[in-house]
BALOPA-562963 format. One record per residue: y, z, x of N, C-alpha, C in turn; residue in one letter. Coordinates in steps of 0.05 Angstrom, whole numbers, plus 32768, in hexadecimal, padded with zeros to 4 digits. Layout:
BEGIN
YZXYZXYZXa;...
This chain:
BEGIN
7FE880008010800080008000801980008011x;801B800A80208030800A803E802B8000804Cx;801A7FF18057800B7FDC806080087FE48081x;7FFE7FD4808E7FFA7FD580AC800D7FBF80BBx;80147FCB80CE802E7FC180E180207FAE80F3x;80267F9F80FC80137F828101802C7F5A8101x;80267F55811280337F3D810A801F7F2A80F6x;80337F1E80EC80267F0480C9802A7EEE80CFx;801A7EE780D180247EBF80E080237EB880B9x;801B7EBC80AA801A7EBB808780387EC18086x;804C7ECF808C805E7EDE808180687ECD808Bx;806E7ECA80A6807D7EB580B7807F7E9780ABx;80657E8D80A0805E7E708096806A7E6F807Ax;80727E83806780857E91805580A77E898051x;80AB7E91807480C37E9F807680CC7E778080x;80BC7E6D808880C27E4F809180CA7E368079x;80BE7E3F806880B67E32804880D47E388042x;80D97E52804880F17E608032810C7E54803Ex;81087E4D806181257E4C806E812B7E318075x;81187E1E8078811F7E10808181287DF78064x;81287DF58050812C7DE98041814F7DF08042x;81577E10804281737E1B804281797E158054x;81727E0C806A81877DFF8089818A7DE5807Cx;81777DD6807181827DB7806981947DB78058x;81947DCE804781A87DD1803581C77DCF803Dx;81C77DE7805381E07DF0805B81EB7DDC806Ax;81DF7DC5807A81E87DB8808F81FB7DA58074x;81F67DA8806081FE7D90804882057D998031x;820B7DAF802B82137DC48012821D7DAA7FFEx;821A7D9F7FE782247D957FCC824D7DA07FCFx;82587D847FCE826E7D877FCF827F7D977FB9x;82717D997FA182757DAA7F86826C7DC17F8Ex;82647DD37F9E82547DEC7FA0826D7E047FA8x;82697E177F9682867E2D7F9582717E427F92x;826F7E557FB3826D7E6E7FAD82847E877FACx;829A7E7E7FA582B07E917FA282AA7EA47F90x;829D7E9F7F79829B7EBA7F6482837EC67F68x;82717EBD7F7482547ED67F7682607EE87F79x;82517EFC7F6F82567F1D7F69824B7F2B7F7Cx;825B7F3D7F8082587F487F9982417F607F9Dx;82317F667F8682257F7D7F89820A7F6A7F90x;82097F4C7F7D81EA7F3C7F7C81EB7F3A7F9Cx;82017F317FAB81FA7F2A7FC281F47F3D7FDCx;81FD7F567FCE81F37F6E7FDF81DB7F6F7FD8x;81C77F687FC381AD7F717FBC819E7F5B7FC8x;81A77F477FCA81A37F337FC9819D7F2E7FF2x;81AD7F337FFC81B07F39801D81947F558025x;81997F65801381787F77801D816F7F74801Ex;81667F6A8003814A7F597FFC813F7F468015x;81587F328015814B7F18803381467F288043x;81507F46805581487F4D805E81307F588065x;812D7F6B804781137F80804580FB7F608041x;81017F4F804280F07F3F803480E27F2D8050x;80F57F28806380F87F15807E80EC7F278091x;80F17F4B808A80DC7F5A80A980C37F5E80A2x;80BD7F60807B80AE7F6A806D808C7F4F807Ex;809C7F3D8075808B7F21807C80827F178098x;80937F2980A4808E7F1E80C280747F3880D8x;807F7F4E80C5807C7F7480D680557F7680C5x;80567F7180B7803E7F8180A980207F6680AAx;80097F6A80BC7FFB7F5B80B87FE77F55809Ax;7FEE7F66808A7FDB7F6080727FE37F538063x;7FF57F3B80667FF77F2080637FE37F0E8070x;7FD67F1180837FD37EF6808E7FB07EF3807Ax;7F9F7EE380827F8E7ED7807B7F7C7EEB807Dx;7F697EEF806C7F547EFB80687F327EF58057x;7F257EF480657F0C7EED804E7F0F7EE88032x;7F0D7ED180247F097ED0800C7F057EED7FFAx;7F147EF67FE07F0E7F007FCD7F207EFE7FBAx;7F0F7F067F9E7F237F007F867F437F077F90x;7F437F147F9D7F657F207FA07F737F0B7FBDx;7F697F007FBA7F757EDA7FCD7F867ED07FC4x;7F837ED17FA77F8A7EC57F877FAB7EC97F92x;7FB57EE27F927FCA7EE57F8E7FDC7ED87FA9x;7FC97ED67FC07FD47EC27FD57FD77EA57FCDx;7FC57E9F7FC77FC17E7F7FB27FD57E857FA1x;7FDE7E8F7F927FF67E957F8280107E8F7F8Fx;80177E9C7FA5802C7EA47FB6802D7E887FBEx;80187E7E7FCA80217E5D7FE280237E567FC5x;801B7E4B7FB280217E3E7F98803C7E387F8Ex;804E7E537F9180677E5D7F8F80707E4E7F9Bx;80757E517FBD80857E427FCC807B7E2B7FCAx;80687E137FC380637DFF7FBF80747DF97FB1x;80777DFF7F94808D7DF67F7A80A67DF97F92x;80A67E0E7F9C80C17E117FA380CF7DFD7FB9x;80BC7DF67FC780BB7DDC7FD180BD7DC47FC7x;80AF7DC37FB380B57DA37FA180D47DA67F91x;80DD7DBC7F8980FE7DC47F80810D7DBD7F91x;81067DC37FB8811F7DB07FBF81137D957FC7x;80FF7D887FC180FF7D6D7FC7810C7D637FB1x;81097D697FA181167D597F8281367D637F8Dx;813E7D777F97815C7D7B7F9881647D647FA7x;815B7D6B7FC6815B7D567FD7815F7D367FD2x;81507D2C7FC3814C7D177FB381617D147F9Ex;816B7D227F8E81827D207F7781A07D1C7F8Cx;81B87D187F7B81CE7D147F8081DE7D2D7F92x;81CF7D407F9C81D37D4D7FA581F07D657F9Fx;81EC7D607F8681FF7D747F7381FA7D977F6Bx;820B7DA07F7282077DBC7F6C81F47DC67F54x;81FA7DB57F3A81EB7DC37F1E81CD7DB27F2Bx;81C37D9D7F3581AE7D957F4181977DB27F4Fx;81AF7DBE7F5381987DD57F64818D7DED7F52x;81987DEC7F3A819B7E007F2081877DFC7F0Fx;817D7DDB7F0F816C7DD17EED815B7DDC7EEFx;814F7DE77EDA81337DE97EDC811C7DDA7EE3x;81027DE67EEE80EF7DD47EED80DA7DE27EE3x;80D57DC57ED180B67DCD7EBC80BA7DF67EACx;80D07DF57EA480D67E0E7E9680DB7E237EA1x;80DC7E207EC580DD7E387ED780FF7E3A7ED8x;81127E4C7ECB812D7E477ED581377E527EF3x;814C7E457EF981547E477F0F813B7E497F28x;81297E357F2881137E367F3981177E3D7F59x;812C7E2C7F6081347E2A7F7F81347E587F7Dx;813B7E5F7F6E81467E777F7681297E927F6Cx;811A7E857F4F81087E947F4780F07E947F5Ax;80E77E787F6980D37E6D7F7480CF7E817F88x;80DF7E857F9780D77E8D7FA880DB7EAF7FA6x;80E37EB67F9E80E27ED67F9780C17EDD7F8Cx;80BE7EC67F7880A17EC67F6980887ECF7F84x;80947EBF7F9C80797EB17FAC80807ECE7FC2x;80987ED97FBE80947EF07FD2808E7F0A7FC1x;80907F137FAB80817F1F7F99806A7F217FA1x;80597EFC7F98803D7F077F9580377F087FB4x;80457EFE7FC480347F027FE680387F267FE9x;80487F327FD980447F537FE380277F5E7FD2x;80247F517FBB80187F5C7FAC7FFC7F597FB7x;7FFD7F3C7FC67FE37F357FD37FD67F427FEBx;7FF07F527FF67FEB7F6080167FF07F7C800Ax;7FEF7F837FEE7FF07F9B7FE880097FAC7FF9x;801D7F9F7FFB80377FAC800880517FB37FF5x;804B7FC67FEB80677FDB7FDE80867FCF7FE4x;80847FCC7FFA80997FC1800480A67FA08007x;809A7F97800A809D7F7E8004809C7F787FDEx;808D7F857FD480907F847FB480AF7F8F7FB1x;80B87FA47FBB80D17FB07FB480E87F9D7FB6x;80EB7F967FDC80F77F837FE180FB7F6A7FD4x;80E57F5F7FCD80EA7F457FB880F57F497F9Ex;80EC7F637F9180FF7F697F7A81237F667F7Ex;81227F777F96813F7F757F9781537F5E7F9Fx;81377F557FAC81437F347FAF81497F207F99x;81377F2D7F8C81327F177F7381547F197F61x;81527F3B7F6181697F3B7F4D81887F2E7F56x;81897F327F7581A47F257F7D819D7F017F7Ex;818B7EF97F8E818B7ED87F8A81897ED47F6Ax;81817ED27F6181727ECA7F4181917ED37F35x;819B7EE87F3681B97EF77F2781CC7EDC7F36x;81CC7ED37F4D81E97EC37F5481DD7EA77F4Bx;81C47EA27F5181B27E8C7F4581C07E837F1Fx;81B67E957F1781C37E967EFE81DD7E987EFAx;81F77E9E7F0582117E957F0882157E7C7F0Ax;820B7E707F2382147E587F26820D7E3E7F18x;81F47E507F0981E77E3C7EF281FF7E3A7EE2x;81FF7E4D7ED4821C7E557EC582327E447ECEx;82447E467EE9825E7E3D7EEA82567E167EEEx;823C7E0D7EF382397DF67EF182327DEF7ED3x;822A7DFD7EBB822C7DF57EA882067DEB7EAAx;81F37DF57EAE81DC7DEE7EAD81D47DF77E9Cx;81C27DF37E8E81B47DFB7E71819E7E0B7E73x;81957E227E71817F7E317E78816C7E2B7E68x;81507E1E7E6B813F7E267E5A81297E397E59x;
């Protein structure tokens, strides 16, 4: 439940999924993109979380690979996650490269770019049985997903 201290090449292969799509991003940010109004408390929650979430993945080996058993599932879950979350920025990538572009939903998941991957670090704690990494992604969840949902908002995207 506190897990064992150990390096995660799993956590690491995680943390690569999660960042490197956001460097392509940043080198090219959508000329419509305004973070002037994010709120300042989501992005404090929102900053721990990447944190508690970036040592959680890297520090604790009961992430990495282990013998087959029903409880794999929730690793198969987790890479599943960042898969969608991966196909969210190819389709971004691919579109006009507009701010509400990064907002639409896919296949009913709202704000995917932002739920996806909270989802996939969720279930990777739940899968390494780590308290902490479950916590951390909560709190992550609530600041990305909270400014996620703003900007849905100030671009006028339609939630379904």
């Amino acid at each position: 439940m506190f897990g064992h201290l150990g390096f995660s090449y799993v956590g690491l292969i995680f943390l690569v999924l999660l960042i490197v799509p956001n460097i392509l991003w940043s080198r090219n940010p959508p000329e419509d993109y305004d973070n002037s109004f994010e709120h300042g408390i989501l992005m404090l929650l929102e900053r721990i979380g990447q944190v508690g979430c970036f040592l959680c993945a890297l520090m604790f080996s009961d992430f990495n690979f282990a013998p087959f058993t029903p409880w794999t599932l929730w690793l198969v879950f987790a890479f599943a996650a960042m898969a969608l979350y991966e196909l969210c920025w190819v389709r971004y990538f691919k579109s006009r490269r507009r701010a509400r572009n990064m907002y639409r939903s896919f296949y009913g998941i709202p704000v995917p770019l932002a739920t996806l991957p909270v989802a996939a670090f969720v279930l990777l704690g739940v899968y390494g049985k780590i308290i902490w990494m479950i916590l951390f992604s909560i709190i992550f969840g609530v600041g990305h997903i909270g400014i996620h949902l703003q900007h849905a908002e100030v671009c006028g995207v339609k939630l379904k």
